[in-house]
KEZAKE-343058 format. One record per residue: x, y, z of N, C-alpha, C in turn; residue in one letter. Coordinates in Angstrom, 1 decimal, m for minus. Atoms other than C-alpha are relative to their C-alpha. Layout:
N
<rec><n_xx>X</n_xx><n_yy>Y</n_yy><n_zz>Z</n_zz><ca_xx>X</ca_xx><ca_yy>Y</ca_yy><ca_zz>Z</ca_zz><c_xx>X</c_xx><c_yy>Y</c_yy><c_zz>Z</c_zz><type>A</type></rec>
...
//
This chain:
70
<rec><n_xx>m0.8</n_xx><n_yy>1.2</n_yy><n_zz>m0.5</n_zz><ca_xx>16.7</ca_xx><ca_yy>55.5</ca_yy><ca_zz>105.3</ca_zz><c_xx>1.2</c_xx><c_yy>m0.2</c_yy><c_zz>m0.9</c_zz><type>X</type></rec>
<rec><n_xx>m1.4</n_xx><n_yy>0.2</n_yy><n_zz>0.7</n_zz><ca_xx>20.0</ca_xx><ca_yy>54.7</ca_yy><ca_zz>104.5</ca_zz><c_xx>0.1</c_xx><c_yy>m1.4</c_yy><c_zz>m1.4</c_zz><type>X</type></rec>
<rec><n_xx>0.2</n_xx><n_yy>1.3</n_yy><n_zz>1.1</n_zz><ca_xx>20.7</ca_xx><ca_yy>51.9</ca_yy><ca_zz>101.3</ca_zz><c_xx>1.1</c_xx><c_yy>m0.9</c_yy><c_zz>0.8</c_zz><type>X</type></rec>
<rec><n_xx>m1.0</n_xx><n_yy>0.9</n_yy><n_zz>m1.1</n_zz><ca_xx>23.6</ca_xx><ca_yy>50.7</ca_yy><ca_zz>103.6</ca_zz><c_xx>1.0</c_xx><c_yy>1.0</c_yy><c_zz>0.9</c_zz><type>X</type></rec>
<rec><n_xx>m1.0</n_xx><n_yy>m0.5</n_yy><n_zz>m1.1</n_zz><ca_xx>26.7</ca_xx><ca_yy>51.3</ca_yy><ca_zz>106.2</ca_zz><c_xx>1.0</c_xx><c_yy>m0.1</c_yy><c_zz>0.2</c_zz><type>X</type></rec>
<rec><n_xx>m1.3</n_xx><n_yy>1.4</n_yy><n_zz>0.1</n_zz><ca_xx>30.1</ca_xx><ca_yy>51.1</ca_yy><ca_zz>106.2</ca_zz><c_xx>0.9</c_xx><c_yy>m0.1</c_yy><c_zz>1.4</c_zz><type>X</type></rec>
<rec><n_xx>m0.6</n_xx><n_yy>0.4</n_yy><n_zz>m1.1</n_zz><ca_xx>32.2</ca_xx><ca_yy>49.9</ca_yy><ca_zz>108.9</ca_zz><c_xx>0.0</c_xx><c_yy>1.2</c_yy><c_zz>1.2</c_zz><type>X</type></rec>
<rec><n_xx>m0.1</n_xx><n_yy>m0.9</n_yy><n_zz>m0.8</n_zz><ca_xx>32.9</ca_xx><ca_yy>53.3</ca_yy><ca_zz>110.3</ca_zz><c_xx>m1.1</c_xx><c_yy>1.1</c_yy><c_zz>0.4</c_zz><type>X</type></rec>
<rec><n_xx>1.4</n_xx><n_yy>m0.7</n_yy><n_zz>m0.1</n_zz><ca_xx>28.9</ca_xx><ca_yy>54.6</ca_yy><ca_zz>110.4</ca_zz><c_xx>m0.2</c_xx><c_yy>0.9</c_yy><c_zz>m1.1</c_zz><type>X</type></rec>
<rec><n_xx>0.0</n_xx><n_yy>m0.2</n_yy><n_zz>1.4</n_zz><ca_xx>29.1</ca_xx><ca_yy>55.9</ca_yy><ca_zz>106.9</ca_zz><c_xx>m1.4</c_xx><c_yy>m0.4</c_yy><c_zz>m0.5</c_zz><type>X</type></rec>
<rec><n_xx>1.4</n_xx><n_yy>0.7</n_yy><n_zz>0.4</n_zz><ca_xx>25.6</ca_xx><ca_yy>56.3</ca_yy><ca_zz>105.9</ca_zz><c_xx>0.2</c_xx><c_yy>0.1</c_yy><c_zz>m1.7</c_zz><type>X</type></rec>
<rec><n_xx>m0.4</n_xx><n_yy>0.0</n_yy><n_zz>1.3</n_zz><ca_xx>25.5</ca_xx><ca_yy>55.4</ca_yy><ca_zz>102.0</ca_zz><c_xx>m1.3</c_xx><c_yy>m0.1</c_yy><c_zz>m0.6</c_zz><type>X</type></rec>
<rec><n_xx>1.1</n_xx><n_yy>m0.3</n_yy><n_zz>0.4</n_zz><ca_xx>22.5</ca_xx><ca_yy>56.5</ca_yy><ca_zz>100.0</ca_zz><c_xx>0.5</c_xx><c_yy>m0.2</c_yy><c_zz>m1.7</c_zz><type>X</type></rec>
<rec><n_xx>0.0</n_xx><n_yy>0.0</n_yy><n_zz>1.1</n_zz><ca_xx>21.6</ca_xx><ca_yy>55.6</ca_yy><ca_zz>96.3</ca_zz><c_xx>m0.9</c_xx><c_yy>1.1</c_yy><c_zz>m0.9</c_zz><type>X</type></rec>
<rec><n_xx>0.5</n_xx><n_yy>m0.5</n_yy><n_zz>0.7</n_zz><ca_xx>20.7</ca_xx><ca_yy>57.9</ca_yy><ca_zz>93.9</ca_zz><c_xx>m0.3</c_xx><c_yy>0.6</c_yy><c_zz>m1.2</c_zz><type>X</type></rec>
<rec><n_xx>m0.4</n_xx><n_yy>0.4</n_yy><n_zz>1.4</n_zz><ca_xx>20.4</ca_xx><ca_yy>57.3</ca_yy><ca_zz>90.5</ca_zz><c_xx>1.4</c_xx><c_yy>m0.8</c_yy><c_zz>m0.1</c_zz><type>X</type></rec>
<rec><n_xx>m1.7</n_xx><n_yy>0.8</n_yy><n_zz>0.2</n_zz><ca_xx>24.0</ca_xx><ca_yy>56.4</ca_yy><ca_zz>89.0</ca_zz><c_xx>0.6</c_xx><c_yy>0.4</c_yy><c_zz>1.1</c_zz><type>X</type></rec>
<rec><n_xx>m1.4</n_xx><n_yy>m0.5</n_yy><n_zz>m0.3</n_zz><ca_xx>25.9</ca_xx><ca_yy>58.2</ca_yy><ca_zz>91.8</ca_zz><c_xx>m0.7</c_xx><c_yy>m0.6</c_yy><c_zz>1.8</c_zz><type>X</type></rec>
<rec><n_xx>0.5</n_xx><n_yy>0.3</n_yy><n_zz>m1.1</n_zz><ca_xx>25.9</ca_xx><ca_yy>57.3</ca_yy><ca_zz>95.7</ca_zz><c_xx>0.2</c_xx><c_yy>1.8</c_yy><c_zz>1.0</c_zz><type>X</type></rec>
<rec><n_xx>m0.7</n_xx><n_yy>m1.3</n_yy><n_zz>m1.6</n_zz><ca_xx>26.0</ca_xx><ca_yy>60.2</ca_yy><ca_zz>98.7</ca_zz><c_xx>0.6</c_xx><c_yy>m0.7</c_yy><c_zz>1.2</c_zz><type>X</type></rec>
<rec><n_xx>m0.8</n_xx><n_yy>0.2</n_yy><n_zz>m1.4</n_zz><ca_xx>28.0</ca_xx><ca_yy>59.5</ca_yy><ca_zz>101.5</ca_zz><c_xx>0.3</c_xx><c_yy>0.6</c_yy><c_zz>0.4</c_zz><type>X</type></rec>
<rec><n_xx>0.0</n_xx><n_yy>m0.8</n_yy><n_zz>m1.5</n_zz><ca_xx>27.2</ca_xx><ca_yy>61.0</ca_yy><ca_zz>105.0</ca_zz><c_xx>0.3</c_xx><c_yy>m0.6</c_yy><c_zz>0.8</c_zz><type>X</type></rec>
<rec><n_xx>m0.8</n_xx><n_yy>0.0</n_yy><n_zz>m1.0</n_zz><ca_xx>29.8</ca_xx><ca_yy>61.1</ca_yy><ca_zz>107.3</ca_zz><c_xx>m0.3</c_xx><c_yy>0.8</c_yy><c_zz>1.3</c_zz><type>X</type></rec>
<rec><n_xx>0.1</n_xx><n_yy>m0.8</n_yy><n_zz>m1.1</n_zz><ca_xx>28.2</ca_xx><ca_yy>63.3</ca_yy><ca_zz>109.6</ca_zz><c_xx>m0.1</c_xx><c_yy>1.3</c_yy><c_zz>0.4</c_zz><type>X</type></rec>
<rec><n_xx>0.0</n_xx><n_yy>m1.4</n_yy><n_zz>m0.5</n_zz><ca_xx>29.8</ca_xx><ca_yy>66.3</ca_yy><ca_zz>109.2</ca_zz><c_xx>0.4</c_xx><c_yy>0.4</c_yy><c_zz>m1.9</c_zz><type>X</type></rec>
<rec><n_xx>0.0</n_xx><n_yy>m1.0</n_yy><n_zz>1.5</n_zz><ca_xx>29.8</ca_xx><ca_yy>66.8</ca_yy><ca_zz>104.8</ca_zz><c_xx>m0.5</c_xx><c_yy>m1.6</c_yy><c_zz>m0.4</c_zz><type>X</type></rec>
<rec><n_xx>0.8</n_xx><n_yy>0.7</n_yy><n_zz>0.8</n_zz><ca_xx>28.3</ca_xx><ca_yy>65.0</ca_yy><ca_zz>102.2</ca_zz><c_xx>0.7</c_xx><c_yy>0.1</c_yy><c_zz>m1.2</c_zz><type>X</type></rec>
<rec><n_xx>m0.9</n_xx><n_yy>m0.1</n_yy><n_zz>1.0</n_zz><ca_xx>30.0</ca_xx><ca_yy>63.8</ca_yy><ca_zz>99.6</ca_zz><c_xx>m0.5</c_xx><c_yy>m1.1</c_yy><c_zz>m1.6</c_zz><type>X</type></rec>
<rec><n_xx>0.9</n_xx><n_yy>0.6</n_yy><n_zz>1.2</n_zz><ca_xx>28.6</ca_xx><ca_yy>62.8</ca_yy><ca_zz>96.1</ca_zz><c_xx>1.1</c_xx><c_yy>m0.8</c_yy><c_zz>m1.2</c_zz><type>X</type></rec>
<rec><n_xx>m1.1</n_xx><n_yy>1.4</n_yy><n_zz>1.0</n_zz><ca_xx>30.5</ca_xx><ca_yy>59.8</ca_yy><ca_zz>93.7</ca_zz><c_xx>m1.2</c_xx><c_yy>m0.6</c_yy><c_zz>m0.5</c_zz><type>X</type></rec>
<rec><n_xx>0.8</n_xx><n_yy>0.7</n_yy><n_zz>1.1</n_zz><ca_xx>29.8</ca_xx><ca_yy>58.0</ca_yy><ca_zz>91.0</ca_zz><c_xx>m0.1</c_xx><c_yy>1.2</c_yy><c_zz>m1.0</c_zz><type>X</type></rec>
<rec><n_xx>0.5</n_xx><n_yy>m1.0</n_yy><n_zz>1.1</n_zz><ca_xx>27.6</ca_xx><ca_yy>59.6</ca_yy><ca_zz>88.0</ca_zz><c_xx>m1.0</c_xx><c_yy>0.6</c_yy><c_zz>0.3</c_zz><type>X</type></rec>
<rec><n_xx>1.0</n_xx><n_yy>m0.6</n_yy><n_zz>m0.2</n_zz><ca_xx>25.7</ca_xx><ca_yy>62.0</ca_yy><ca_zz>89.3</ca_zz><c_xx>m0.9</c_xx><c_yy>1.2</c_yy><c_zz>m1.3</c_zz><type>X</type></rec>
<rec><n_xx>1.1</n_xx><n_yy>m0.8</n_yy><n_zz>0.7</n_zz><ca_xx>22.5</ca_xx><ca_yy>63.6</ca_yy><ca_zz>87.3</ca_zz><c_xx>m0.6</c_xx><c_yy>1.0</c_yy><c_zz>0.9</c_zz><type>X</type></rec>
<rec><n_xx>m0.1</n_xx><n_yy>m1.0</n_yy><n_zz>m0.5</n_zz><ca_xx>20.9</ca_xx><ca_yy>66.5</ca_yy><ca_zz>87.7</ca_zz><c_xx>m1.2</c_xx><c_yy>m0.4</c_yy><c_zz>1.6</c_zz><type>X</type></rec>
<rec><n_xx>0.7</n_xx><n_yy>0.6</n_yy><n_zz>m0.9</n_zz><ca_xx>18.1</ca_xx><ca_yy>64.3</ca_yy><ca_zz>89.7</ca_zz><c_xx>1.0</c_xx><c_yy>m0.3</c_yy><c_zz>1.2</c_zz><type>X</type></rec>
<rec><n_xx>m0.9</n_xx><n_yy>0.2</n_yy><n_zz>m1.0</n_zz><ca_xx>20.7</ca_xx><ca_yy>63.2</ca_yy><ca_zz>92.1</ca_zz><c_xx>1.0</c_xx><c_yy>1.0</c_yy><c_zz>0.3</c_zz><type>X</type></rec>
<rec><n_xx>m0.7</n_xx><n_yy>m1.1</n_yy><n_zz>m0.9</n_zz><ca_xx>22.5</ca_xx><ca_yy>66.5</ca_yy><ca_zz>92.7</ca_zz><c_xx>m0.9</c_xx><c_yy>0.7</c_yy><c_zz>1.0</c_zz><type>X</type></rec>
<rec><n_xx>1.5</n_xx><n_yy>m0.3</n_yy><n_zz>m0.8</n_zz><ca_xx>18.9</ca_xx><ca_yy>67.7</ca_yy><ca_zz>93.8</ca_zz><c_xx>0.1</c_xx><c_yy>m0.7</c_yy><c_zz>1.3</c_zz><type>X</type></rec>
<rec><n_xx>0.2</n_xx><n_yy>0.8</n_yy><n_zz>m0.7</n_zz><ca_xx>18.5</ca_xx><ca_yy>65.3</ca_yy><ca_zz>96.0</ca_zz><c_xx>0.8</c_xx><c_yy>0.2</c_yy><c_zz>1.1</c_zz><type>X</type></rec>
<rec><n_xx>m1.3</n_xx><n_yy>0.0</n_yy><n_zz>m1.0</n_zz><ca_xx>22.4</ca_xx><ca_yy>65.7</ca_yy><ca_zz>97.6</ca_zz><c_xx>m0.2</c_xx><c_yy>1.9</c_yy><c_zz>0.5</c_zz><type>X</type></rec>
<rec><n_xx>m0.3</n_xx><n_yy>m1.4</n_yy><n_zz>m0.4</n_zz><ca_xx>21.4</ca_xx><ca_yy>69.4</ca_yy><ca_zz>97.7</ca_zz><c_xx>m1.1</c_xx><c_yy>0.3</c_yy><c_zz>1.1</c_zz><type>X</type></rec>
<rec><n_xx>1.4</n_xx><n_yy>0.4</n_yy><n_zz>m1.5</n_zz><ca_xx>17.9</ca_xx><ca_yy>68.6</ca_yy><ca_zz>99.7</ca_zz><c_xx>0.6</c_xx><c_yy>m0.3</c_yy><c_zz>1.3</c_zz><type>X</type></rec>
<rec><n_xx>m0.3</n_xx><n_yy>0.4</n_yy><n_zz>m1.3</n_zz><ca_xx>20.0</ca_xx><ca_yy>66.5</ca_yy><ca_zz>102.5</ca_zz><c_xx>1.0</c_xx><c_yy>0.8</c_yy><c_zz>m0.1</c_zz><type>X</type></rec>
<rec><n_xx>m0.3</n_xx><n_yy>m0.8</n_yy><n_zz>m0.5</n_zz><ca_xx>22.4</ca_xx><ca_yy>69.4</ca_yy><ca_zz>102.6</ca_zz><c_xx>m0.4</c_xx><c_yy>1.0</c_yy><c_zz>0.6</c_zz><type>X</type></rec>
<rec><n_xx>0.1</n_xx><n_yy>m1.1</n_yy><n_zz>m0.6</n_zz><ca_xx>20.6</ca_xx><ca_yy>71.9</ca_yy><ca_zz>103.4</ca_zz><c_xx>m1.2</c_xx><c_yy>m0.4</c_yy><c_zz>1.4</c_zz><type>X</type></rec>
<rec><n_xx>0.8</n_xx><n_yy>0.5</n_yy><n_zz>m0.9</n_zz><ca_xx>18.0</ca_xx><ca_yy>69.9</ca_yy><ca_zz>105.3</ca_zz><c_xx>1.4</c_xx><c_yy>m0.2</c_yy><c_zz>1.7</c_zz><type>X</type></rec>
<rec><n_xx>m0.8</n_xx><n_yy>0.0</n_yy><n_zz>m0.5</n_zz><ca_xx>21.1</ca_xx><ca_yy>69.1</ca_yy><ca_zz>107.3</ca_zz><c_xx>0.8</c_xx><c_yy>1.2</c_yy><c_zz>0.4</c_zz><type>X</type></rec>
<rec><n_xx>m1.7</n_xx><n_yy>m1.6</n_yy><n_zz>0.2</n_zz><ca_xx>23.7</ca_xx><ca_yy>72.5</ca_yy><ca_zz>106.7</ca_zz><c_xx>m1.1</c_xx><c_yy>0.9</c_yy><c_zz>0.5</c_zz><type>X</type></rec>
<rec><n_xx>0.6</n_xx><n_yy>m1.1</n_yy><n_zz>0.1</n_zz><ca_xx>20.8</ca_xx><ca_yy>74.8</ca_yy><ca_zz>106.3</ca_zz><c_xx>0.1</c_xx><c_yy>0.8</c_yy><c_zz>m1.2</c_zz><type>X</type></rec>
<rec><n_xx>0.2</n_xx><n_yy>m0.6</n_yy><n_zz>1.3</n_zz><ca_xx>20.5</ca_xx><ca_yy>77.2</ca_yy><ca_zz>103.4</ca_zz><c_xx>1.2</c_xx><c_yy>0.0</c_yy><c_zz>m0.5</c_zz><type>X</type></rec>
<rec><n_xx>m1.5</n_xx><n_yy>m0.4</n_yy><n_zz>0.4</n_zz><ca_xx>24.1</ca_xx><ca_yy>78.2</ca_yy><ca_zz>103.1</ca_zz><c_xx>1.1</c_xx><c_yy>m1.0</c_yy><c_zz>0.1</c_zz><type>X</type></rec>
<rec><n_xx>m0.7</n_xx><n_yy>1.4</n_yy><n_zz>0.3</n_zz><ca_xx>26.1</ca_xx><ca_yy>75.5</ca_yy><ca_zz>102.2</ca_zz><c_xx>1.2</c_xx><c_yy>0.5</c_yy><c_zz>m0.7</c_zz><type>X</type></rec>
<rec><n_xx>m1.2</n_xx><n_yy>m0.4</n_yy><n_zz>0.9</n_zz><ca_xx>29.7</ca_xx><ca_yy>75.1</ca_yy><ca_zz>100.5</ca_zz><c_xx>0.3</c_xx><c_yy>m1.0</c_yy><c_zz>m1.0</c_zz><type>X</type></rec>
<rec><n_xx>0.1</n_xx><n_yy>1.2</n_yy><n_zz>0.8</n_zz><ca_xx>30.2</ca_xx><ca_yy>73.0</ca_yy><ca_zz>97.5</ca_zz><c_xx>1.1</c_xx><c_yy>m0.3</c_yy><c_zz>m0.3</c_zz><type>X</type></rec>
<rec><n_xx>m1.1</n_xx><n_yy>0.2</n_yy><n_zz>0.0</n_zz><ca_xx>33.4</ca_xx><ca_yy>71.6</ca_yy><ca_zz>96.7</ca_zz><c_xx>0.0</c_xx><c_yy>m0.9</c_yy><c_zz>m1.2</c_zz><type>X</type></rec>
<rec><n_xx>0.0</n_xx><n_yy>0.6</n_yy><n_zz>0.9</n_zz><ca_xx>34.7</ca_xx><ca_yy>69.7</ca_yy><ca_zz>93.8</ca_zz><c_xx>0.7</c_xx><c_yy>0.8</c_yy><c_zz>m1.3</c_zz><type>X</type></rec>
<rec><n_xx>m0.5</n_xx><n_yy>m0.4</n_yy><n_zz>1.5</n_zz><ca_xx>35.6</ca_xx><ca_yy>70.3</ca_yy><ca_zz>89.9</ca_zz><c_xx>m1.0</c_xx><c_yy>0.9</c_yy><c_zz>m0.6</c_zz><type>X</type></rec>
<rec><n_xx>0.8</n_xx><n_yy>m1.2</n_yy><n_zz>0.3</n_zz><ca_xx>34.7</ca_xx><ca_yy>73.0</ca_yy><ca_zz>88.0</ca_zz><c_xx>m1.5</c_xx><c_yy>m0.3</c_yy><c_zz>m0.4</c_zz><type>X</type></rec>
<rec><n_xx>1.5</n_xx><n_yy>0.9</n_yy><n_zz>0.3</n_zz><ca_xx>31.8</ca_xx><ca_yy>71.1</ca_yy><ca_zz>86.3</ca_zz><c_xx>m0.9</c_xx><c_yy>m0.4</c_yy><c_zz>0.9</c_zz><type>X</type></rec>
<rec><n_xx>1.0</n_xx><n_yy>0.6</n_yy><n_zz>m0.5</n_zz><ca_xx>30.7</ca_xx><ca_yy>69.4</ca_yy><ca_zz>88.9</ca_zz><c_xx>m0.9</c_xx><c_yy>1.1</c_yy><c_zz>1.2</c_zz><type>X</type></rec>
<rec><n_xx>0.4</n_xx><n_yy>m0.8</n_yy><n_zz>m1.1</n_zz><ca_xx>30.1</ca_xx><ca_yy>72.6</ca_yy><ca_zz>91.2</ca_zz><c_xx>m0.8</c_xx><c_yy>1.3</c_yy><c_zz>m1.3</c_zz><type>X</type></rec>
<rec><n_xx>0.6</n_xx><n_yy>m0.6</n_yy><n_zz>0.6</n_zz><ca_xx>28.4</ca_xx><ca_yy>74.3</ca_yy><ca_zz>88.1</ca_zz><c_xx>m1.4</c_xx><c_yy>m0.7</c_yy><c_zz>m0.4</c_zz><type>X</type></rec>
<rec><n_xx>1.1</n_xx><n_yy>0.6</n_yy><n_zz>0.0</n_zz><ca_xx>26.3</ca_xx><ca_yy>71.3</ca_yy><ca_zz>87.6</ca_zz><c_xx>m1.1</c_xx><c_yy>0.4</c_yy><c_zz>1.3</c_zz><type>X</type></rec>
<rec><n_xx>0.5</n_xx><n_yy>0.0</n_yy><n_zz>m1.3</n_zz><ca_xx>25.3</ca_xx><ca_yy>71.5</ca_yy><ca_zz>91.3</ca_zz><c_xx>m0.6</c_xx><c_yy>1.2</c_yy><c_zz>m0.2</c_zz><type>X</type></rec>
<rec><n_xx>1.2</n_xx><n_yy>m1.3</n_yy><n_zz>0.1</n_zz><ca_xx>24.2</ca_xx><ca_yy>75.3</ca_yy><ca_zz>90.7</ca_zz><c_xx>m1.3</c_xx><c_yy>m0.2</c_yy><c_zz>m0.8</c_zz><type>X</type></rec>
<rec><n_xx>1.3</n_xx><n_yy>0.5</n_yy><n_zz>1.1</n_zz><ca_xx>22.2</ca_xx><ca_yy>74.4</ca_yy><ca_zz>87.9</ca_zz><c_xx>m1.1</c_xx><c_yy>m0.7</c_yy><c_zz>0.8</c_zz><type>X</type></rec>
<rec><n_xx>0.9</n_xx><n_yy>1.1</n_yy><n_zz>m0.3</n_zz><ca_xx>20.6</ca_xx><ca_yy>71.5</ca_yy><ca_zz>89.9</ca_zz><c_xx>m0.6</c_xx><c_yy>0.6</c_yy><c_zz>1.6</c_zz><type>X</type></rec>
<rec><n_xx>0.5</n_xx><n_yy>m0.6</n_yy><n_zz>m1.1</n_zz><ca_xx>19.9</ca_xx><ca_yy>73.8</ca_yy><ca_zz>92.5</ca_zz><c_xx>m1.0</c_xx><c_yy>1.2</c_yy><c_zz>m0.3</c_zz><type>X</type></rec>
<rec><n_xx>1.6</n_xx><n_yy>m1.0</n_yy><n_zz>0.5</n_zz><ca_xx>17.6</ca_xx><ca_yy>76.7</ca_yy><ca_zz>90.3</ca_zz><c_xx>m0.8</c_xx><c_yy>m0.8</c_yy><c_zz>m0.1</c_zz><type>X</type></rec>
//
């Protein structure tokens, strides 16, 4: 279940420090995300995408993401 919505069907999920926000067609992670909350954004990706996914972002934060994905 979503934590809230925003005007334009923006589902907005909490998880830890950082929020995900699903638009439908990507998922996009803000705030301060931990390794617990990249997990999490990487579960409703692939539950969503399927295995093969693309990650996007800074170099850290798409190294964090591998990490949080072994």
């Amino acid at each position: 279940m979503p934590d809230g919505m925003t005007r334009n069907g923006t589902r907005l999920y909490r998880a830890g420090e950082a929020t995900i926000r699903d638009d439908g067609e990507r998922l996009r992670v803000s705030g301060s995300p931990d390794e617990s909350s990249l997990q999490t954004a990487l579960q409703m990706a692939v539950q969503r995408f399927g295995r093969q996914i693309r990650g996007d972002g800074t170099e850290d934060f798409r190294e964090r993401a591998v990490l949080a994905a072994v």
